[in-house]
VOVO-665160 format. One record per atom (N, C-alpha, C): atom name; residue number from 1; x, y, z. Coordinates in pm, whole numbers, padded with zeros to 5 digits. Example, Ala and Ser with C-alpha at 12.3 -4.5 7.8 and 13.67 -1.06 7.14 Angstrom:
BEGIN
N	1	01319	-00569	00780;
CA	1	01230	-00450	00780;
C	1	01320	-00330	00780;
N	2	01285	-00225	00708;
CA	2	01367	-00106	00714;
C	2	01290	00003	00787;
***
This chain:
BEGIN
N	1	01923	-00295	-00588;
CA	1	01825	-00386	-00525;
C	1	01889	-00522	-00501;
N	2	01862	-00586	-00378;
CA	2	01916	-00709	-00351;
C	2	01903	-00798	-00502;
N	3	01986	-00880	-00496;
CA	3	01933	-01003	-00631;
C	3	01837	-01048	-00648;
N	4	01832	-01146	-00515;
CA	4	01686	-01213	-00510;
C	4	01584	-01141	-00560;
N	5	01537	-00987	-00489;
CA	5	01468	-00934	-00438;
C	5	01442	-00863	-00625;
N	6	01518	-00843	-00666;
CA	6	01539	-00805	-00832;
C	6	01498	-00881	-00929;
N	7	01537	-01041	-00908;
CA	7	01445	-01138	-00964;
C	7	01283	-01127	-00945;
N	8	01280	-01119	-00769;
CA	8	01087	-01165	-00782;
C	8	01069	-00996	-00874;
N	9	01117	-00877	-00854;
CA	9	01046	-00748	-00891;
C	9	01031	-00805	-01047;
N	10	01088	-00871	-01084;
CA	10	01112	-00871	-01268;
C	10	01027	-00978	-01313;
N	11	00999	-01086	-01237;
CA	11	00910	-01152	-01174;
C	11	00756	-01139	-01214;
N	12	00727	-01047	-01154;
CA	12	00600	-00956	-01107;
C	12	00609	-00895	-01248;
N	13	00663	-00846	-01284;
CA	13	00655	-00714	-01396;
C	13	00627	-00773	-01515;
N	14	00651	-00948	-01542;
CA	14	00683	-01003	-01647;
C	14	00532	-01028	-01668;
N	15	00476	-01026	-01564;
CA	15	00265	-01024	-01594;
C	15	00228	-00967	-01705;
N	16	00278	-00859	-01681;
CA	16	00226	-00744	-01743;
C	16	00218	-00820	-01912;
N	17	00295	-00840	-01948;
CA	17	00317	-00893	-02122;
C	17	00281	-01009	-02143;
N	18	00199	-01058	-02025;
CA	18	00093	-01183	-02092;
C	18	-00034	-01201	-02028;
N	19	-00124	-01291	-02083;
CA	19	-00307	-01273	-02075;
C	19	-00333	-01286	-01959;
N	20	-00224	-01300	-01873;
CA	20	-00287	-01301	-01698;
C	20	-00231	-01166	-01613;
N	21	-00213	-01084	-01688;
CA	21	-00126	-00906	-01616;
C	21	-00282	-00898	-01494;
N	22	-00371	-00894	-01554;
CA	22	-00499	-00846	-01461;
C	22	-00524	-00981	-01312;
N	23	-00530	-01079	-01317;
CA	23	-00512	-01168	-01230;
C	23	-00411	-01116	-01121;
N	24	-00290	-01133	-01174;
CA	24	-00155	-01127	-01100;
C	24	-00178	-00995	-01042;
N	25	-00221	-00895	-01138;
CA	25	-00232	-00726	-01029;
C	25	-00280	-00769	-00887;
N	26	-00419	-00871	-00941;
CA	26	-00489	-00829	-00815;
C	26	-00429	-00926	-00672;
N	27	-00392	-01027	-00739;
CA	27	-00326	-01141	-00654;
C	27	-00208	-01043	-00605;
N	28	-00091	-00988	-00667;
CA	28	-00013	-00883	-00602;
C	28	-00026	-00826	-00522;
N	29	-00147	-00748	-00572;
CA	29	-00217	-00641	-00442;
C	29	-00273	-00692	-00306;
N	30	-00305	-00806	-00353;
CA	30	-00375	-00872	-00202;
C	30	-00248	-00922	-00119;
N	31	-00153	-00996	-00202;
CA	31	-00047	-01055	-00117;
C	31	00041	-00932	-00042;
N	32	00058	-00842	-00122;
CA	32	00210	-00753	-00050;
C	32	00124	-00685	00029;
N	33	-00035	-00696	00069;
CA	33	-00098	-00610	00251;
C	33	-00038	-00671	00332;
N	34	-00022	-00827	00331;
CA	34	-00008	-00896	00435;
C	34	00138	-00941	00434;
N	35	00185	-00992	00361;
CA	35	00341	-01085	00337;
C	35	00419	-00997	00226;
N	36	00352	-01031	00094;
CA	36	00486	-01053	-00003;
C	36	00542	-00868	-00037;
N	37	00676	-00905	-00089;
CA	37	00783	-00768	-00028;
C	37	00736	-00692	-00193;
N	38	00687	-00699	-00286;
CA	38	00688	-00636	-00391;
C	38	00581	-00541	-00415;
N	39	00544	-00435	-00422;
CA	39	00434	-00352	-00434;
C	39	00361	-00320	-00565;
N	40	00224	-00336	-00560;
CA	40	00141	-00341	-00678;
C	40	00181	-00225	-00781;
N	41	00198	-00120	-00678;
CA	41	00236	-00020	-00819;
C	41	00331	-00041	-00933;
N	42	00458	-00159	-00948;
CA	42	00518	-00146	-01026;
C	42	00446	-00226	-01151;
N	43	00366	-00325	-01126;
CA	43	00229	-00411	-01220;
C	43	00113	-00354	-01282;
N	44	00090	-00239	-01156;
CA	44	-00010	-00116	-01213;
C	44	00024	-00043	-01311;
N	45	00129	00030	-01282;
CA	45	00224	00109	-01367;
C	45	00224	00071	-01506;
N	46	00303	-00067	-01501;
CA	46	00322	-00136	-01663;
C	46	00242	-00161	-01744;
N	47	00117	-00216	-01668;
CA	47	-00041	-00294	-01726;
C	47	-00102	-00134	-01796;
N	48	-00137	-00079	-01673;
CA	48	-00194	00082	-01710;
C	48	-00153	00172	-01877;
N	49	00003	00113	-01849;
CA	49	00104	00187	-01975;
C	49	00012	00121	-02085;
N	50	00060	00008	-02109;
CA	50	00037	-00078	-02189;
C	50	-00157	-00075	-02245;
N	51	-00223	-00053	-02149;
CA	51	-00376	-00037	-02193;
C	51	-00397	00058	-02154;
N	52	-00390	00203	-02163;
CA	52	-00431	00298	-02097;
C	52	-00602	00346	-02053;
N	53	-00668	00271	-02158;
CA	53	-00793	00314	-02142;
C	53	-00847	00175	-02038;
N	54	-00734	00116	-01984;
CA	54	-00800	00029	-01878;
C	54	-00753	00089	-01726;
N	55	-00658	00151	-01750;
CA	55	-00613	00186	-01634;
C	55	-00673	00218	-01482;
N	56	-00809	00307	-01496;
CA	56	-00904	00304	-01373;
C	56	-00926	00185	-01387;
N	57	-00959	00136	-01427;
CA	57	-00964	-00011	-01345;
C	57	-00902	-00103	-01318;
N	58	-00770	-00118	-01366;
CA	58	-00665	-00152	-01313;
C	58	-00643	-00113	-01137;
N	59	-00657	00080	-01134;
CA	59	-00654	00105	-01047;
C	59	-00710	00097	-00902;
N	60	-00855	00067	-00967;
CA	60	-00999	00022	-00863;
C	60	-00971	-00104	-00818;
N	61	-00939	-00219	-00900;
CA	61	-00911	-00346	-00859;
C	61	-00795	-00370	-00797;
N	62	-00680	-00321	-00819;
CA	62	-00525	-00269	-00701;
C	62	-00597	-00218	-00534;
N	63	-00645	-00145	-00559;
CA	63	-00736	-00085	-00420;
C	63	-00820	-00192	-00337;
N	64	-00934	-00228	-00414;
CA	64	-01005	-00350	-00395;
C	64	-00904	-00441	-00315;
N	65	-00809	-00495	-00365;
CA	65	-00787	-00617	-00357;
C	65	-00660	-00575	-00280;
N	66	-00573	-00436	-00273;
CA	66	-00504	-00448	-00134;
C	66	-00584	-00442	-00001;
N	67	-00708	-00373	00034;
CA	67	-00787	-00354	00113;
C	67	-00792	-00489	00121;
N	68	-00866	-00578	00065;
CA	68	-00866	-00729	00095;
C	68	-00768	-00804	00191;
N	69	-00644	-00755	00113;
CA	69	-00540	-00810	00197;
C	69	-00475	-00757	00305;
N	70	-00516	-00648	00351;
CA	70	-00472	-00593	00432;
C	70	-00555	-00645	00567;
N	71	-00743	-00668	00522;
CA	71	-00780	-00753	00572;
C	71	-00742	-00852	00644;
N	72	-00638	-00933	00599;
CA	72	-00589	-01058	00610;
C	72	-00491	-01013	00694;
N	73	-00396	-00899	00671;
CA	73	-00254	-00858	00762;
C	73	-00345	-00803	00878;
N	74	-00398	-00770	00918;
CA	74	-00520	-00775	01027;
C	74	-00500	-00892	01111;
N	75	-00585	-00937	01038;
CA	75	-00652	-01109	01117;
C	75	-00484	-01181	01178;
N	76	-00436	-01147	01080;
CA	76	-00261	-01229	01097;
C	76	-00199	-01153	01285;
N	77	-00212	-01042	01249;
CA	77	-00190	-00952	01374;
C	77	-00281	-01033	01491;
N	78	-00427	-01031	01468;
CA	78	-00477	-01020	01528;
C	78	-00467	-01156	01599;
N	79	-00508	-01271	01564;
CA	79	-00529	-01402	01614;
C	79	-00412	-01485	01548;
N	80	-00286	-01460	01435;
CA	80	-00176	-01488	01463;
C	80	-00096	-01475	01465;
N	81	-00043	-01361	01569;
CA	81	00074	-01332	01594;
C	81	00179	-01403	01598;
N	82	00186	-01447	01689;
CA	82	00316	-01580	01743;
C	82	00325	-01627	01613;
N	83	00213	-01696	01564;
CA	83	00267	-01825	01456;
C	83	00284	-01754	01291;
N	84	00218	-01674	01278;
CA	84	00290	-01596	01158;
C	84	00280	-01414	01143;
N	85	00291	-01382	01246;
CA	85	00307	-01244	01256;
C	85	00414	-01170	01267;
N	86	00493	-01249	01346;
CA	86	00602	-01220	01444;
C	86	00718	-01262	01285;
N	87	00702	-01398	01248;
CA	87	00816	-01429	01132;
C	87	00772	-01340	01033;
N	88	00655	-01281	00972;
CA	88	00703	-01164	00897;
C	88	00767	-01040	00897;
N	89	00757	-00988	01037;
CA	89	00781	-00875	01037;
C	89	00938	-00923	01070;
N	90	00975	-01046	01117;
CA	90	01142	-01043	01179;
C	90	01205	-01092	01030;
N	91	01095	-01103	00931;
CA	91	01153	-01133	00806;
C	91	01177	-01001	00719;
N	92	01124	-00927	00783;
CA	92	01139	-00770	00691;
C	92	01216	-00707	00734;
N	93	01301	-00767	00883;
CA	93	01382	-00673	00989;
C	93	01306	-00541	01020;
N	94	01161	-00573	01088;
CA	94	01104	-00402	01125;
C	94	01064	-00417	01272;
N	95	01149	-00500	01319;
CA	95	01066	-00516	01539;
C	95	01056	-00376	01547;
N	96	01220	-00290	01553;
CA	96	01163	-00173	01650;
C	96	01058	-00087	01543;
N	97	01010	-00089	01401;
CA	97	00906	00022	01359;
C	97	00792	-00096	01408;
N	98	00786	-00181	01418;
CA	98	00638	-00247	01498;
C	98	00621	-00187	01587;
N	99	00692	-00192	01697;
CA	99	00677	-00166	01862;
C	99	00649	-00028	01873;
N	100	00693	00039	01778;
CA	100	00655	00200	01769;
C	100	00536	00298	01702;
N	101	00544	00145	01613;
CA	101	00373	00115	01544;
C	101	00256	00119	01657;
N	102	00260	00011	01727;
CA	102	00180	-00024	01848;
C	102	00129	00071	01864;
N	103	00248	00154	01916;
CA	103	00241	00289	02007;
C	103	00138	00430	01908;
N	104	00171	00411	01804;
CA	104	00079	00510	01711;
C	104	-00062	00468	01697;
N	105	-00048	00337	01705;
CA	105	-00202	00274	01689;
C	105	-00267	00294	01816;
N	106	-00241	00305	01913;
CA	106	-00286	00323	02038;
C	106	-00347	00501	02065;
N	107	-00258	00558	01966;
CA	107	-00311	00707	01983;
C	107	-00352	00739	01889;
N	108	-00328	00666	01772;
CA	108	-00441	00775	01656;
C	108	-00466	00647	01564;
N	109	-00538	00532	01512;
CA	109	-00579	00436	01460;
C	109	-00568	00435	01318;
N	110	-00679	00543	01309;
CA	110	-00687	00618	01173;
C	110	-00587	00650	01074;
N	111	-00550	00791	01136;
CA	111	-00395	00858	01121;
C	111	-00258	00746	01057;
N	112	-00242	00644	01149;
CA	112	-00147	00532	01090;
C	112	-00175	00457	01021;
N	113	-00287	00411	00999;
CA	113	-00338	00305	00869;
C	113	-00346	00450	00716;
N	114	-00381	00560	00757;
CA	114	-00368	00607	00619;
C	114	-00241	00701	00569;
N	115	-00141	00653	00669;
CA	115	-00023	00716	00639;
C	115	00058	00566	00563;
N	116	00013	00446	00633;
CA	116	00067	00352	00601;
C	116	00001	00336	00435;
N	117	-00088	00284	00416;
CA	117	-00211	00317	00311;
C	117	-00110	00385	00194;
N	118	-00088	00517	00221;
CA	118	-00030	00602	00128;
C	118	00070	00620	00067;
N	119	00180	00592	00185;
CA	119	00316	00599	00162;
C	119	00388	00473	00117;
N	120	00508	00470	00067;
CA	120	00618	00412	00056;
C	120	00619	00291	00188;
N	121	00591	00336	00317;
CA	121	00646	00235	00426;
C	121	00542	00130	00373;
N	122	00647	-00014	00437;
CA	122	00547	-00099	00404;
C	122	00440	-00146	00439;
N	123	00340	-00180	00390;
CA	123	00165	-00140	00452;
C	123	00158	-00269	00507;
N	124	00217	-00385	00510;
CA	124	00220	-00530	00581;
C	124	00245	-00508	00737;
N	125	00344	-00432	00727;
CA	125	00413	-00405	00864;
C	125	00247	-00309	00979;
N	126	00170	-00213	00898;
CA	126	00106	-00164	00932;
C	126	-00027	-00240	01005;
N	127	-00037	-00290	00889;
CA	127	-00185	-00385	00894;
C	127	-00196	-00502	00992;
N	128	-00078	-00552	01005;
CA	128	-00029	-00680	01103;
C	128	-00006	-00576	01270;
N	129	00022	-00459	01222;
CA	129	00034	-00399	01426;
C	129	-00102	-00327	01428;
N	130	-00186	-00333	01308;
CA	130	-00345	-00271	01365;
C	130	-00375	-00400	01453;
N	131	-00411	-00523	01362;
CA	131	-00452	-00631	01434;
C	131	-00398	-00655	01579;
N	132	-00280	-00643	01546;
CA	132	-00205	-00711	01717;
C	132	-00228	-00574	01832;
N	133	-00256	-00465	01765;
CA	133	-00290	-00354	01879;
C	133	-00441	-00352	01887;
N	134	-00510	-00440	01848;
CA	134	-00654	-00436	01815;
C	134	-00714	-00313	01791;
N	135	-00648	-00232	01715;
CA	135	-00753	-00105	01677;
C	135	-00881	-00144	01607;
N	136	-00921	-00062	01602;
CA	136	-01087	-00061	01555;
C	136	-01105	-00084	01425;
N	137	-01100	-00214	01416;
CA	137	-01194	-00261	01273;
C	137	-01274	-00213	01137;
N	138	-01315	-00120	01217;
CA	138	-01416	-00027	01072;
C	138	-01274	00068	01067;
N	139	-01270	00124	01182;
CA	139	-01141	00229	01159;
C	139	-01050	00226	01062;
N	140	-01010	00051	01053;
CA	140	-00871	00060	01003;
C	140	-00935	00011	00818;
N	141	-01099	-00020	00808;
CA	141	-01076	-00056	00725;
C	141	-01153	00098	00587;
N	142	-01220	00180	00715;
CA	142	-01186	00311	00595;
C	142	-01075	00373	00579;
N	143	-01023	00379	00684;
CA	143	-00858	00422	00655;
C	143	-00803	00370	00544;
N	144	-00810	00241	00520;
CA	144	-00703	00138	00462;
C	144	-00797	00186	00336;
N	145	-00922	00188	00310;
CA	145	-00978	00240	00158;
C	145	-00959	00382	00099;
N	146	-00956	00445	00202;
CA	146	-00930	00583	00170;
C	146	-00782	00621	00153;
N	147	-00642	00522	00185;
CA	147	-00571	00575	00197;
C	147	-00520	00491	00041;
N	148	-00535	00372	-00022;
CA	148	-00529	00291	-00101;
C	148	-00582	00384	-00217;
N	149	-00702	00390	-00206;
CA	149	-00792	00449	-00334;
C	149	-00739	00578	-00395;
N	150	-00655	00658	-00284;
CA	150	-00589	00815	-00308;
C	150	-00480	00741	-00394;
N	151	-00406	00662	-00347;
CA	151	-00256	00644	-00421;
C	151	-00297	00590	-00504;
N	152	-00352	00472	-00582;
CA	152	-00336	00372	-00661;
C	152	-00459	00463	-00776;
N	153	-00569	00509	-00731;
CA	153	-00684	00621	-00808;
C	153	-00559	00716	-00875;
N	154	-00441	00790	-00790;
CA	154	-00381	00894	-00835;
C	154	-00359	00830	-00985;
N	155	-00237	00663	-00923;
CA	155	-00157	00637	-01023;
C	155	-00250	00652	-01209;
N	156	-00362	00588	-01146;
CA	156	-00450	00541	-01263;
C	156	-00457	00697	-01380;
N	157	-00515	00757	-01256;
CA	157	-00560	00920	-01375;
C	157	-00461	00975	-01432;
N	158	-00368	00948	-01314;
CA	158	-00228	01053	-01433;
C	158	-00228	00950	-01547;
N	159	-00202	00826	-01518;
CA	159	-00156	00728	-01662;
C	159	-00252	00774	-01752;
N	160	-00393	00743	-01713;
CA	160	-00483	00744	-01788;
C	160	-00484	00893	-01876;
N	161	-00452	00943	-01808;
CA	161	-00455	01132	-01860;
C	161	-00306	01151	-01966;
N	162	-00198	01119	-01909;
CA	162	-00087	01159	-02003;
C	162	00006	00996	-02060;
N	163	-00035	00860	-02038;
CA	163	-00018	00803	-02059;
C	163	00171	00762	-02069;
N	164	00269	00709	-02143;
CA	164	00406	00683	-02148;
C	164	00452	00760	-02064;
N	165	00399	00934	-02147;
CA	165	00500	01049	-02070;
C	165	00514	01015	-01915;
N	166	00409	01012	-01849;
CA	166	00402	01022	-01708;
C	166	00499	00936	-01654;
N	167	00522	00768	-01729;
CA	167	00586	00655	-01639;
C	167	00744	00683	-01613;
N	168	00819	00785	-01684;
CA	168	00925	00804	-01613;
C	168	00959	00891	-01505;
N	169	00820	00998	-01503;
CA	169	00841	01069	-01428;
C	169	00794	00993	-01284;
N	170	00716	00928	-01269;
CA	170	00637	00766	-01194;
C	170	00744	00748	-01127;
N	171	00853	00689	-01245;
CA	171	00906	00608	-01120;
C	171	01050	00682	-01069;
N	172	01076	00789	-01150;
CA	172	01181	00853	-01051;
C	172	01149	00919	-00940;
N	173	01012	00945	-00932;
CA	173	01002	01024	-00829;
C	173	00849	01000	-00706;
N	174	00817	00891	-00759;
CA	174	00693	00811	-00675;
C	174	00707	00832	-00533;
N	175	00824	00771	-00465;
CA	175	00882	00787	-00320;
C	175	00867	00931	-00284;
N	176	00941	00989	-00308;
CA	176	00928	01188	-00304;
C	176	00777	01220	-00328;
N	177	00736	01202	-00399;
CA	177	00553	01232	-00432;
C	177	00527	01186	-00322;
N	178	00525	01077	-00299;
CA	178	00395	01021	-00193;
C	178	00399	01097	-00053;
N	179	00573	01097	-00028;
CA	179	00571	01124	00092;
C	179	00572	01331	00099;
N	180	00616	01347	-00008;
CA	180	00540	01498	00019;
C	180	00358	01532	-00004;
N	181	00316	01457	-00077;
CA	181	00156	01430	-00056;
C	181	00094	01424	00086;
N	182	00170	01338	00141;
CA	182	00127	01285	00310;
C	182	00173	01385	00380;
N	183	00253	01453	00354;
CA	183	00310	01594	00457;
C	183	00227	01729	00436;
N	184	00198	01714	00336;
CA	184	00082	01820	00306;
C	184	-00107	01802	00390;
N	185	-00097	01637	00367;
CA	185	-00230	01609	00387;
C	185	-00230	01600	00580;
N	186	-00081	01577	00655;
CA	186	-00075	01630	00799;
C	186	-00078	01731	00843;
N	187	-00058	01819	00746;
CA	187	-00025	01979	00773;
C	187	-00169	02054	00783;
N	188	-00236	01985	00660;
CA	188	-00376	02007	00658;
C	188	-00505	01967	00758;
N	189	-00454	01804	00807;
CA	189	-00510	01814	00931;
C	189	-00502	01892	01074;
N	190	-00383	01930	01066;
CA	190	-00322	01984	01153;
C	190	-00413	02151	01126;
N	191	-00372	02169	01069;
CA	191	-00474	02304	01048;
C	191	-00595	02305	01086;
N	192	-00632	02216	01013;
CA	192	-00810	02212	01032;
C	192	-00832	02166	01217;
N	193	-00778	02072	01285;
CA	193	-00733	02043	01408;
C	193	-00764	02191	01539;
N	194	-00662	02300	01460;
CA	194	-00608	02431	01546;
C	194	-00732	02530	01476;
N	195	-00794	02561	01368;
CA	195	-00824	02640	01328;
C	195	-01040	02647	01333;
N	196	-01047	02471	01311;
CA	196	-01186	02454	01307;
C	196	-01252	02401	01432;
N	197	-01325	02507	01524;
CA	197	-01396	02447	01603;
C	197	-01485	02355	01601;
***
């Protein structure tokens, strides 16, 4: 991991082991919809470990409060592009997955906010080309709950259910999970698509 980028993660994680871990989750979660590069799950993860019988709600309030901010990576898209839309995404180096973004948002609204939602890619990048492609508002914001509440709900129950054991298996293999989760859950639309009149 870059340095910098290793500092803020350690940063973030250092919540966890003092009386403000629950604040910072949710402040986390709201910031990395729109801007900041660090993702709630690694705060979820630790906090969850550490209190297990808080963990759904750890998890509910991660959800909550990325939806919030994703809110915000919206509005940013939407009414300010030029003045801070454009420097985040040229700050993440993602022009050409924007411009190709656009293009998904234009044909399926839904579909890309809960692939974004779910997966690994970063959900800032997502939420900022709903706004600037003006997709549909309610659209993007059950998407953005339904696709939030699956991942961050998952993280909670497994912790909550097998507690320590689970966090190594978490984080070696979170990336691979998610995105075979989402290939299953296309395959499934896709079915239902060809099969259900």
């Amino acid at each position: 991991m870059f340095k910098p980028l290793r500092k803020l993660y350690d940063w973030v994680l250092h919540w966890a082991h003092t009386p403000y871990g629950t604040p910072a989750l949710i402040l986390n979660s709201f910031a990395e919809s729109s801007f900041f590069p660090i993702p709630p799950d690694v705060l979820l993860i630790a906090l969850s470990v550490s209190r297990r019988k808080k963990a759904l709600l750890y998890a509910f309030l991660t959800t909550v409060a990325s939806v919030l901010g994703g809110i915000l990576g919206y509005y940013i898209g939407y009414a300010l592009m030029e003045a801070v839309g454009w420097p985040i995404i040229k700050f993440y180096h993602k022009e050409e997955v924007f411009a190709k973004l656009i293009e998904m948002f234009r044909d399926n609204s839904f579909l890309a906010v809960l692939i974004a939602a779910l997966t690994p890619i970063p959900y800032k990048v997502f939420t900022i080309a709903a706004g600037a492609s003006s997709s549909p508002f309610g659209v993007f914001v059950v998407a953005s709950l339904l696709g939030r509440a699956l991942r961050f709900m998952a993280l909670g129950v497994l912790i909550y259910i097998f507690g320590e054991r689970i966090k190594t298996f978490i984080d070696k293999y979170f990336n691979l999970l998610t995105v075979l989760f989402m290939v299953l859950f296309i395959i499934g639309v896709i079915c239902i698509k060809l099969f259900v009149k």
